[in-house]
C-alpha positions in Angstrom: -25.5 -60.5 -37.2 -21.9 -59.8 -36.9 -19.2 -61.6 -35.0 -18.2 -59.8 -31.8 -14.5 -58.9 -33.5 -15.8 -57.8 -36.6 -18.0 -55.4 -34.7 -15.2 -53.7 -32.7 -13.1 -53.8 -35.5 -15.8 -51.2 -37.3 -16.0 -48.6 -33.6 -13.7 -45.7 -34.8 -12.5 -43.6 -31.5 -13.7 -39.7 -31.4 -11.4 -38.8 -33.4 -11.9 -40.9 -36.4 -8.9 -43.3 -35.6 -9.3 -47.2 -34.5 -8.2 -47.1 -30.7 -5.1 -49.2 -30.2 -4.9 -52.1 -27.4 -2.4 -53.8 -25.9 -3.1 -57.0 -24.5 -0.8 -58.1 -22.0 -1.6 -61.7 -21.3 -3.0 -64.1 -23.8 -2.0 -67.8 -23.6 -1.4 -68.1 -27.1 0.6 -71.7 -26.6 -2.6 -73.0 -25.8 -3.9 -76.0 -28.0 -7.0 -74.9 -28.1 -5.5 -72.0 -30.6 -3.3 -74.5 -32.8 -3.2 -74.5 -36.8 -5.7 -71.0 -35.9 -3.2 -68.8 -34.4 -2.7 -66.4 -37.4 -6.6 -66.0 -37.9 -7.0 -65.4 -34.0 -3.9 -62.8 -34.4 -5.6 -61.0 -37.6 -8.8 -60.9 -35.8 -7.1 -59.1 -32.7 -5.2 -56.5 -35.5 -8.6 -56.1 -37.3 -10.9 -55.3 -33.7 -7.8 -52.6 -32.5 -5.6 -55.0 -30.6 -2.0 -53.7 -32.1 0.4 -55.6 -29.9 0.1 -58.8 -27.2 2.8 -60.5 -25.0 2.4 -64.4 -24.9 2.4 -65.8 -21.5 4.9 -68.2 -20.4 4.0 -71.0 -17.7 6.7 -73.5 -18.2 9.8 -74.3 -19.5 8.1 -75.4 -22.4 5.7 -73.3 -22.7 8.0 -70.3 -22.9 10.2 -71.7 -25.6 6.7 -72.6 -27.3 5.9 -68.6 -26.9 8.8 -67.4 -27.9 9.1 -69.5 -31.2 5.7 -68.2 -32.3 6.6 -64.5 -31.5 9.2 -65.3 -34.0 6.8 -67.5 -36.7 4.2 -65.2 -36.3 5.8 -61.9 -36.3 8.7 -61.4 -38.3 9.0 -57.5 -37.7 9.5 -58.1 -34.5 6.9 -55.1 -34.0 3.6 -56.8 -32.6 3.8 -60.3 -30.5 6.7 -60.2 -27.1 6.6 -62.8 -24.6 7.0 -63.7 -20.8 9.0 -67.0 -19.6 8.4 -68.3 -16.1 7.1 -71.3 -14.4 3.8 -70.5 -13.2 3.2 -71.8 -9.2 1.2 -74.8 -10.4 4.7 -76.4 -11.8 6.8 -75.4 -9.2 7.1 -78.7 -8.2 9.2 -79.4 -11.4 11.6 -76.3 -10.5 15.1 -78.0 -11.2 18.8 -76.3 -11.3 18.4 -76.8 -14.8 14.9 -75.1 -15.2 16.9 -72.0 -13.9 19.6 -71.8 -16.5 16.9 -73.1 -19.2 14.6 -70.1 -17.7 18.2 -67.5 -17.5 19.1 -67.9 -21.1 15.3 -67.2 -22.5 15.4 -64.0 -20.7 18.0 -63.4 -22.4 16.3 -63.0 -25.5 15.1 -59.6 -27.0 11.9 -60.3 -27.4 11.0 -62.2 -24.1 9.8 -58.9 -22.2 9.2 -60.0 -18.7 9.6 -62.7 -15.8 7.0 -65.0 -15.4 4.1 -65.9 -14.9 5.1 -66.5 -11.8 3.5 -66.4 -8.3 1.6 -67.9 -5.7 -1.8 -69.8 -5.6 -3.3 -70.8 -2.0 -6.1 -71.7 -3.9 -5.6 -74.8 -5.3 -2.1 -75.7 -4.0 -1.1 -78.1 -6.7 2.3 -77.2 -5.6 3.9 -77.3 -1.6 3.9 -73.8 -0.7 7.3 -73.7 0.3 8.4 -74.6 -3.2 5.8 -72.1 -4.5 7.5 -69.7 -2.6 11.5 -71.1 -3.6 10.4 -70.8 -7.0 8.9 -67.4 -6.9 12.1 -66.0 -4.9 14.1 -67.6 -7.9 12.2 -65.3 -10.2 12.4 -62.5 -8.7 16.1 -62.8 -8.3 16.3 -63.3 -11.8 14.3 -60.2 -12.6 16.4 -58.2 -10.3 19.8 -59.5 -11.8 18.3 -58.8 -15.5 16.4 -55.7 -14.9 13.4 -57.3 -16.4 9.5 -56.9 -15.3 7.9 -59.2 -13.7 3.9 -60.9 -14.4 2.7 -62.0 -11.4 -0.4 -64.4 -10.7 -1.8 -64.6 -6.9 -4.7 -66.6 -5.9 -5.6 -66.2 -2.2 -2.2 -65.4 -1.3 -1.9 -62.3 -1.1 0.0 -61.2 2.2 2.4 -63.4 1.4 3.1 -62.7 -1.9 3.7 -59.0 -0.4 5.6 -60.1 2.4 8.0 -62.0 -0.4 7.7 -58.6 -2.5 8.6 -55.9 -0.1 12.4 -57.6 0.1 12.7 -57.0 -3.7 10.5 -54.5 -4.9 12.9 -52.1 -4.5 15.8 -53.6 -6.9 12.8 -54.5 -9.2 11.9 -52.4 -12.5 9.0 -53.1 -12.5 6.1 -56.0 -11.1 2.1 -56.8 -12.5 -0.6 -58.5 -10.4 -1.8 -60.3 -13.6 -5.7 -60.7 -13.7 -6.8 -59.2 -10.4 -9.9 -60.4 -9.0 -8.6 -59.5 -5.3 -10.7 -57.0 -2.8 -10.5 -53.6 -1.8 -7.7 -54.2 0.7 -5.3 -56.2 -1.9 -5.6 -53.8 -4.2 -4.5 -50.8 -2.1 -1.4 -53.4 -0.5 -0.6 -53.9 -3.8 -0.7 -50.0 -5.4 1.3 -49.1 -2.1 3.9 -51.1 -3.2 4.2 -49.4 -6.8 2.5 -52.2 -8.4 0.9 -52.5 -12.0 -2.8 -54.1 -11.9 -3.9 -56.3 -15.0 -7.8 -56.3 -15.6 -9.4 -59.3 -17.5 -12.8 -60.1 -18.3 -13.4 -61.4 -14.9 -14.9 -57.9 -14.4 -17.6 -58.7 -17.1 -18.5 -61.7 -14.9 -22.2 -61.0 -13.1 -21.8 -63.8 -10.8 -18.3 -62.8 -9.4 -16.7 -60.0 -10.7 -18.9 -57.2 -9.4 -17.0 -56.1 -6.8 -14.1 -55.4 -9.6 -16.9 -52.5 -10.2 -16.0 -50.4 -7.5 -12.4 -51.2 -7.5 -11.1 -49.9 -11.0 -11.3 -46.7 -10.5 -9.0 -46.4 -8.3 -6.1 -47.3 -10.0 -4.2 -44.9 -11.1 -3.3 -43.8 -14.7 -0.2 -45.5 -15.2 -0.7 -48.6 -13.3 -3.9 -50.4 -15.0 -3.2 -52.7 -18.0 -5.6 -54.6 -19.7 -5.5 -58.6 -21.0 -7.8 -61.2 -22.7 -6.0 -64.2 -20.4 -7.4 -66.2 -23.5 -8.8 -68.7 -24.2 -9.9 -67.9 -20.8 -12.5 -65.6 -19.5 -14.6 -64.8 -21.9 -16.5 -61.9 -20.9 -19.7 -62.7 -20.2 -21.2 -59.3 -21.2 -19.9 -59.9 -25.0 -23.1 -59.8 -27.4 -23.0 -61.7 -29.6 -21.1 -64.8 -28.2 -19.0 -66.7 -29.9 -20.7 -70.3 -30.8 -17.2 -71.8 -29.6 -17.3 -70.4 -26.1 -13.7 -69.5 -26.9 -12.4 -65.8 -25.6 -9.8 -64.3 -28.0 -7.5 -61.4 -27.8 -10.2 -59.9 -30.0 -12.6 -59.2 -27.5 -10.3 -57.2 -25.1 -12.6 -53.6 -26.4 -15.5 -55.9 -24.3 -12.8 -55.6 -21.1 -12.2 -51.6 -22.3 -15.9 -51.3 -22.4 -16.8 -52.2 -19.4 -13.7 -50.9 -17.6 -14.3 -47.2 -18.9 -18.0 -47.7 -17.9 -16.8 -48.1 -14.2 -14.0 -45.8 -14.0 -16.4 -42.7 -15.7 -14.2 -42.3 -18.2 -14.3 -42.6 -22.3 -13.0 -45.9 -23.9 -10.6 -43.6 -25.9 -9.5 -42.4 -23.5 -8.9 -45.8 -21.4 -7.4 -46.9 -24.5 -4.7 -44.4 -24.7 -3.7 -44.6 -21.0 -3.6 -48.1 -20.6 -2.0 -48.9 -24.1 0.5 -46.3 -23.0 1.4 -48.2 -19.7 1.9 -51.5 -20.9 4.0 -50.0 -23.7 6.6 -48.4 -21.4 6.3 -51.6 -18.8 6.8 -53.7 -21.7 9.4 -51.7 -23.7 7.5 -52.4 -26.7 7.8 -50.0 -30.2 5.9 -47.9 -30.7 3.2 -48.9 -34.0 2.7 -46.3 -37.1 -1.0 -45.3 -36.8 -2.0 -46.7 -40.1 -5.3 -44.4 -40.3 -3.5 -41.3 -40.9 -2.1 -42.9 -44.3 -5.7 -44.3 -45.0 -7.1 -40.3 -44.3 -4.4 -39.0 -46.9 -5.5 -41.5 -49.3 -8.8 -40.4 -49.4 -8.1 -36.6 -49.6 
């Protein structure tokens, strides 16, 4: 039996080329990846994932991200980074997490704000610092000209209600991971925003209404992300005997994303890998398989 990477790493698109992904949103910092994060990279390359952007939650966090986009890829081609503070530490905003956060934007290969947001859900933080915080972000993004990766848990209006007084100076904004309804998704597409789709729609016992929902978004607007070592996609045969999700199995997410928006995984591939390219300003890769092709003329 093969391991779940391996096999997507052997699906050649229609055309005889490996699809490329782009995963937007893997939390490559986490520990549950240390003294493995070049095998969990290779697997990703091997399976079609070509480029990923580590998310930033903290201070730390984001220096932590940015120092393995560095170790990990010297070409400066494949790994980018976010740098926020995500709304769980916004208690622990400070004048000088803002200048700590400032100059780490600064940096070429730190591609967005965030992850930044609000969550209703589990309120770790006061909402009115949530809210501070997230106002500090986006005035940061506007100053910069910089994206921004949003997370929102059951704060939806809002978030919007925050948005609407930027959006317009703002280059560019994600709603990383939605697992929203109908009605957040259209609030959040009529305000020009980018939707990130996880494995959460792989998820029988509470991602089924994400079924309905995809197709909807517009080419040009849907990226797609592993949010690993979360969300595994529950759909992914076989599984992996450590329960871990990896960037990896993001052509599970593709799968089952095509599947519900009627459309081919090639062709899924192309248009979401060409979104989060041009929201990310990230280079364009070499398609390797052409050389391969010559080789063996």
């Amino acid at each position: 039996m093969l391991w779940p990477e391996l096999w997507y790493a052997r699906q050649p698109s229609a055309g005889g080329s490996t699809m490329q992904l782009i995963d937007i949103g893997v939390n490559l910092t986490n520990a549950s990846f240390a003294s493995q994060r070049q095998a969990v990279l290779d697997r990703a390359y091997a399976a079609g994932v070509e480029q990923l952007v580590v998310t930033g939650t903290s201070v730390e966090g984001s220096e932590h991200a940015l120092q393995l986009c560095h170790e990990l890829d010297e070409s400066a081609q494949r790994l980018f980074c976010t740098a926020g503070i995500h709304p769980h530490s916004a208690s622990d905003w400070t004048g000088d997490t803002e200048k700590q956060l400032h100059a780490l934007l600064r940096e070429n290969r730190v591609r967005a704000v965030g992850e930044c947001g609000l969550d209703y859900n589990r309120d770790f933080s006061p909402r009115p610092q949530q809210e501070k915080v997230l106002e500090a972000h986006l005035a940061m993004a506007v100053e910069l000209q910089l994206p921004v990766f949003l997370h929102e848990r059951d704060a939806n209006q809002r978030l919007l209600e925050i948005l609407r007084d930027y959006r317009d100076r703002l280059p560019a904004a994600v709603v990383h991971c939605f697992t929203g309804e109908r009605a957040a998704l259209f609030s959040y597409l009529d305000l020009d925003l980018h939707i990130g789709i996880t494995g959460w729609i792989c998820d029988e016992r509470r991602g089924t209404h994400l079924h309905a929902l995809v197709g909807n978004i517009p080419r040009g607007r849907l990226m797609l992300e592993s949010d690993a070592p979360y969300l595994l996609p529950r759909s992914l045969r076989p599984k992996p005997k450590n329960g871990r999700n990896e960037p990896a199995y993001l052509p599970e997410v593709l799968r089952e994303v095509a599947l519900h928006r009627g459309e081919t995984q090639e062709d899924l591939a192309r248009h979401s890998t060409d979104c989060a390219r041009q929201f990310f300003a990230l280079p364009v890769l070499k398609d390797t398989s052409e050389d391969e092709n010559l080789q063996l003329c």
